[in-house]
N, C-alpha and C positions, 0 to 999 in steps of 0.2 A: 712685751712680746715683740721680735723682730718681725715684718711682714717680708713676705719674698716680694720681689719685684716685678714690675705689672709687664710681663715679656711673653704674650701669646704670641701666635704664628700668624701674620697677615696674611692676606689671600697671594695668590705667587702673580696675578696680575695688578697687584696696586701697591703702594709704598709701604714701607716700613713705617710700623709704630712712632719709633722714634723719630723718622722722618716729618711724621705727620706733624709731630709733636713741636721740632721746634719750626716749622710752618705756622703751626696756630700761633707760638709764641710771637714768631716776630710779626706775624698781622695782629694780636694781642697790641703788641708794641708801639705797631703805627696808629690806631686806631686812641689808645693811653693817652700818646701825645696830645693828640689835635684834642681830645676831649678835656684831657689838663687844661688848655688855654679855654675851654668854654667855659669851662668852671669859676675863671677867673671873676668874672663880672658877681655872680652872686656873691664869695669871697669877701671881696675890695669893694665895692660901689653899693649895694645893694640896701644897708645899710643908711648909708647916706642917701640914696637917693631918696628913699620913704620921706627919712627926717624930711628931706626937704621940701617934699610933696606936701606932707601930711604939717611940716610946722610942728613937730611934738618928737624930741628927741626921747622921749620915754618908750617910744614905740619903734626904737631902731632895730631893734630884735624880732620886730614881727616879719619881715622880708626870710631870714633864715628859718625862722618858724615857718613858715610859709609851705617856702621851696624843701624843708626837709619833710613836710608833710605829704608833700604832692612826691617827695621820694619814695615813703612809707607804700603809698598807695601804687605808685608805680612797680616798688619791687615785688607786690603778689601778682601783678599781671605778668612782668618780667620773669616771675620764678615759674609761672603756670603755662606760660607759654615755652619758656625753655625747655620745661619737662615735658611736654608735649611736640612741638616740635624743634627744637633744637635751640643753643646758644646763637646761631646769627640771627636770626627772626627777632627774637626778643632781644639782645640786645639791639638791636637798629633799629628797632620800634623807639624804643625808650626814648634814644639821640634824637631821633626825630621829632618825638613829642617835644624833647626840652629846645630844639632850635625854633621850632612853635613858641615858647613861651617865650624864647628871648627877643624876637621878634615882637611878640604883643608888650613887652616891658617896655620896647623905644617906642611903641605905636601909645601906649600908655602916657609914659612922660610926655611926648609930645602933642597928646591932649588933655595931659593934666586931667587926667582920672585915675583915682585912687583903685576906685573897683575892679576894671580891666589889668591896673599893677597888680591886685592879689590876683589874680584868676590866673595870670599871666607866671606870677613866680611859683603859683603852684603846679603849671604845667614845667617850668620851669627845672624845679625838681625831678624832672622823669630822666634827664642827662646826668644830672648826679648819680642815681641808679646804676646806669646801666654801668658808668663808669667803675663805678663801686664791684658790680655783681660782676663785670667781664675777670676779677680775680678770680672766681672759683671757674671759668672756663681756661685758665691757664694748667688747674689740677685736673680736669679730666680727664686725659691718659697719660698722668703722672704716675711713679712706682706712689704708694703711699707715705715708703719713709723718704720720699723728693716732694713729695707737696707744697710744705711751707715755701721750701726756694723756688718752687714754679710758681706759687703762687705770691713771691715777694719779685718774684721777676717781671711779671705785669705790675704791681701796686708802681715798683721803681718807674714804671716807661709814665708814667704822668709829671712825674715830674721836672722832664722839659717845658710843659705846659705848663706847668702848675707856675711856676717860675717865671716864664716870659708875657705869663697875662698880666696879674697886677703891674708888672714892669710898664706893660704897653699902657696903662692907664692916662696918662698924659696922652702921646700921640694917638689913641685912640681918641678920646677927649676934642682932641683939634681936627679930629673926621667927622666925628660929629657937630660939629659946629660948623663944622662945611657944609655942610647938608643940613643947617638952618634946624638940629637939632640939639637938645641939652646936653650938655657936656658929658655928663653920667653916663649918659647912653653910649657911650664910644665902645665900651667891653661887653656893652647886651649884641652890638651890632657884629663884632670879632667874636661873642658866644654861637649865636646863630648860624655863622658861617662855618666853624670850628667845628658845632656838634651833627651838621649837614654832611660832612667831610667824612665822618670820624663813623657816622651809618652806612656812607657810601662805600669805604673800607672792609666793612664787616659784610655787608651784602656782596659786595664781587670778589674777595678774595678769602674769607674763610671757609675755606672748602679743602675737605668733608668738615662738615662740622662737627667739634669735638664730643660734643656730651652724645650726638648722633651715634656715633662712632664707636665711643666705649661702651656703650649697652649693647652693641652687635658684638663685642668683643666675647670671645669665651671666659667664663668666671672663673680667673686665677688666683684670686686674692681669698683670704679668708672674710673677708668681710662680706662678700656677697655670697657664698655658703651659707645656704640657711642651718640655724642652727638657735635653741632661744635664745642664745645669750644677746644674738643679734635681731630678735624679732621686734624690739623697740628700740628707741633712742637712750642711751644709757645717761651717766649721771652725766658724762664728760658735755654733752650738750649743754646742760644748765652753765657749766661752767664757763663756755666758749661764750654763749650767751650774756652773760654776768660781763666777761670782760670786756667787748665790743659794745656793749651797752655805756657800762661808765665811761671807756674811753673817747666814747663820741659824745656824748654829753659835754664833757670837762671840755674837751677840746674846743668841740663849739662853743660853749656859751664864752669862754675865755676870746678865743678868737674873734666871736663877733662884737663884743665892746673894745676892743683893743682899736680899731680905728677910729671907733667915736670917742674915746679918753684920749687919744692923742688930737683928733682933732679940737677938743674942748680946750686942751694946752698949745693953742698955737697951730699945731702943724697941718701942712698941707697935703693933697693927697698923695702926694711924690713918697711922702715920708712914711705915709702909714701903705703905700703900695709897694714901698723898700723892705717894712718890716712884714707884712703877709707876705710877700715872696721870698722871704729870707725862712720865715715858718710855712708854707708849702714844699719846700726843699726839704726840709727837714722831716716835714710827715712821710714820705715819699725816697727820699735817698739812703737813708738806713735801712730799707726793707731789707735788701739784702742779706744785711749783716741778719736783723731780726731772723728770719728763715735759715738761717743756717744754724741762729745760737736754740731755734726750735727744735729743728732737726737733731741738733745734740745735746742740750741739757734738758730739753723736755718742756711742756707746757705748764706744769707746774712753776718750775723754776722762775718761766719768761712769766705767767702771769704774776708774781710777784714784784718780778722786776718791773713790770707794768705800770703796776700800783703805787712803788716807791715814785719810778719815776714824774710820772704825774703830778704826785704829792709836792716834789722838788720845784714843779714846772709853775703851779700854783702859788707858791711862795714867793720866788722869785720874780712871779710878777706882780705879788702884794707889795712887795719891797720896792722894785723899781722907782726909782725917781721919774716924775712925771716928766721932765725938762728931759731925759737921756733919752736918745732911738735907741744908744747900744743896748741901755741898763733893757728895755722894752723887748729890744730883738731877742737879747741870749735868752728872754725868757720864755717868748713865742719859738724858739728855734727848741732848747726843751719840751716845750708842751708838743710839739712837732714829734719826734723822737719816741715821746712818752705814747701817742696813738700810735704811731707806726710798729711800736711793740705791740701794743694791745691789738691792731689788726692782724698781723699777721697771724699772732698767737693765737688769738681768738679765732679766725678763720681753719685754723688747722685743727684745732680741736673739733669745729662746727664738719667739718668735712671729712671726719676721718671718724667723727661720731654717728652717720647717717650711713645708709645704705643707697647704693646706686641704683634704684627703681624708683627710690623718693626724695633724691639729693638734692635737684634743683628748685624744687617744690619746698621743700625746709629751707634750703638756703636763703629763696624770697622772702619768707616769712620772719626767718632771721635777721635779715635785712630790712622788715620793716619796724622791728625792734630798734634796730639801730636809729634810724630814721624818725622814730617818735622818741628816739632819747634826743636825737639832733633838735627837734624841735620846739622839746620842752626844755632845751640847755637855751636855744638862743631866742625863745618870745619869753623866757623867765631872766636871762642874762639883763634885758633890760629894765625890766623893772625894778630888779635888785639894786643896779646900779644907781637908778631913778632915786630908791626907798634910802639906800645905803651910798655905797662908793663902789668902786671898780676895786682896787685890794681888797675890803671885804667878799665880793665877789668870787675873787682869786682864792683867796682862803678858804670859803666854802665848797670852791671846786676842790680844791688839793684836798681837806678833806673826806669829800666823797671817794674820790680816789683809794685811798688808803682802804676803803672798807670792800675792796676786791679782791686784796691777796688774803684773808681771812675766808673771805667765800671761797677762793680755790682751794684755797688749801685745804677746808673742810670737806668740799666735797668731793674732791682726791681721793682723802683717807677713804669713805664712806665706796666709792665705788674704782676702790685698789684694785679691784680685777679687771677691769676694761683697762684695756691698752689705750692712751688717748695723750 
């Protein structure tokens, strides 16, 4: 079903839709940025710095377990507050919470306490969030069939950030230590700063706020036409669900032993902060494309490709010689790639499956799916690797992978009538 485009009539004293729209986007955009670089520290360091707390490399996946659980719970405050009052509230809530937690991670290492680290990474987690969820405020006065690309057009603005944090790792590192604190800490102190920024952003320049905005609008779309077919969430939700789930699983659990298996071969943090910024890039700079090959061969099609790609991303880092960055990079730069499908795909189905009275509200919830797959990828990524090895690991990801273009596909057939 082709949807008409979201083009009601503004009021004759305020801006144009479209005006609005790419307003939001490019405060979207700046806000992307600064919060990519807060990201960086749980990413790169977060990991390591437990082991080194804690003395027990088996438990280098509980920092990610952590923070993606303190995500989980973040994105139903974040979804319930959006739907209520609007996307800037909740998202600058979130940021805020997690420049809190990155704060208490240096206050943490620097008293060598473990407990205040968990507490601390799981506030932590709430800058993930918002990071995450300010995607579906770039759809909100999107036409329906422009979604994926509004909504690959914020994923892409992180990855400036995303990019130049693990980078800073070293010179962050030697500020910290100027300040007579542990070296780790150098990206919890540029996270804090960054996700302080990136709320101040959202609070004084997003106006009107989008999700505010499109529910005043008049219902031009057939999706908010009541009508039964739209009085539930149809099958395409399971599906968008299904694919946002595995690809943040795979992702993470792959991603977060890949510094500690290099680190275990020699290298330093330069090296494994070379290859996460080379796989931040990558989740993040193909959006683009993703949203467009959405927009035209359909969610079907991309959830497949999803699933292959993944598959691919996993193997090649089973294979990878432990001695090579390159052989390690092309294959974190793959598994980069491989989510960046799966989210975008994923989110278009999720948003184009819900109705705009309870968008924001499923969105969160869908987000804390994600979120508890992020969790159970990186506090189970370790012990695997503990029990087994790191390419075992990889293999069992790529695996999983694969058993999501079977779910879309199935349940495509099954609910052929929604347009999704």
């Amino acid at each position: 079903m082709t949807h008409p485009a979201l083009t009601p009539s503004p009021p004759t004293d305020g801006p144009s839709i479209s005006a609005v729209q790419k307003r939001t986007l490019t405060v979207l955009l700046v806000s992307q940025v600064l919060s990519g670089l807060g990201l960086a520290a749980g990413v790169t360091v977060a990991g390591l710095l437990a082991g080194q707390m804690l003395h027990d490399t088996s438990l280098s996946g509980l920092p990610i377990a952590l923070l993606t659980a303190g995500s989980a719970g973040a994105a139903v405050v974040i979804g319930r507050v959006s739907q209520r009052l609007g996307r800037r509230p909740g998202l600058a809530a979130g940021y805020l919470t997690g420049a809190l937690g990155g704060a208490g991670v240096v206050a943490a290492a620097a008293l060598g306490s473990p407990v205040l680290l968990f507490v601390s990474l799981f506030l932590y987690g709430a800058g993930t969030a918002s990071n995450l969820q300010a995607r579906y405020a770039g759809a909100d006065l999107a036409a329906p069939h422009q979604r994926a690309r509004a909504t690959s057009t914020v994923i892409v603005a992180t990855t400036a950030g995303g990019i130049a944090g693990p980078l800073l790792a070293t010179p962050a590192g030697h500020l910290a230590t100027a300040f007579h604190l542990p070296e780790l800490t150098g990206l919890f102190l540029l996270s804090t700063v960054a996700f302080t920024l990136a709320a101040l952003t959202l609070l004084l320049r997003l106006r009107p706020d989008p999700l505010v905005l499109a529910r005043d609008l008049p219902a031009t779309s057939d999706e908010d036409t009541p009508a039964p077919a739209s009085s539930r969430p149809g099958p395409g939700l399971l599906v968008g669900v299904v694919v946002l789930v595995v690809s943040q699983l795979v992702m993470v659990a792959v991603m977060t032993m890949t510094p500690i298996h290099m680190h275990a071969h020699g290298f330093g943090t330069a090296a494994s902060g070379l290859v996460i910024a080379l796989h931040t890039g990558s989740m993040y700079l193909p959006s683009p494309l993703a949203g467009r090959l959405v927009d035209r061969f359909g969610a079907t099609t991309m959830s497949v490709v999803t699933a292959g790609t993944l598959f691919s991303a996993g193997v090649a880092a089973a294979l990878a010689p432990s001695h090579s960055v390159t052989s390690i990079a092309l294959a974190l730069v793959l598994l980069g790639v491989g989510w960046s499908f799966g989210l975008v795909t994923g989110t278009a189905i999720v948003t184009n499956s819900t109705r705009l009275a309870t968008r924001a509200k499923v969105q969160g919830l869908v987000d804390v799916a994600i979120a508890v797959a992020g969790a159970v990828g990186g506090l189970a990524s370790g012990i695997v690797v503990a029990i087994t090895s790191y390419p075992i690991l990889a293999v069992l990801c790529g695996v999983l992978a694969i058993v999501a273009a079977p779910a879309a596909i199935g349940a495509a057939r099954k609910g052929s009538a929604r347009s999704w």
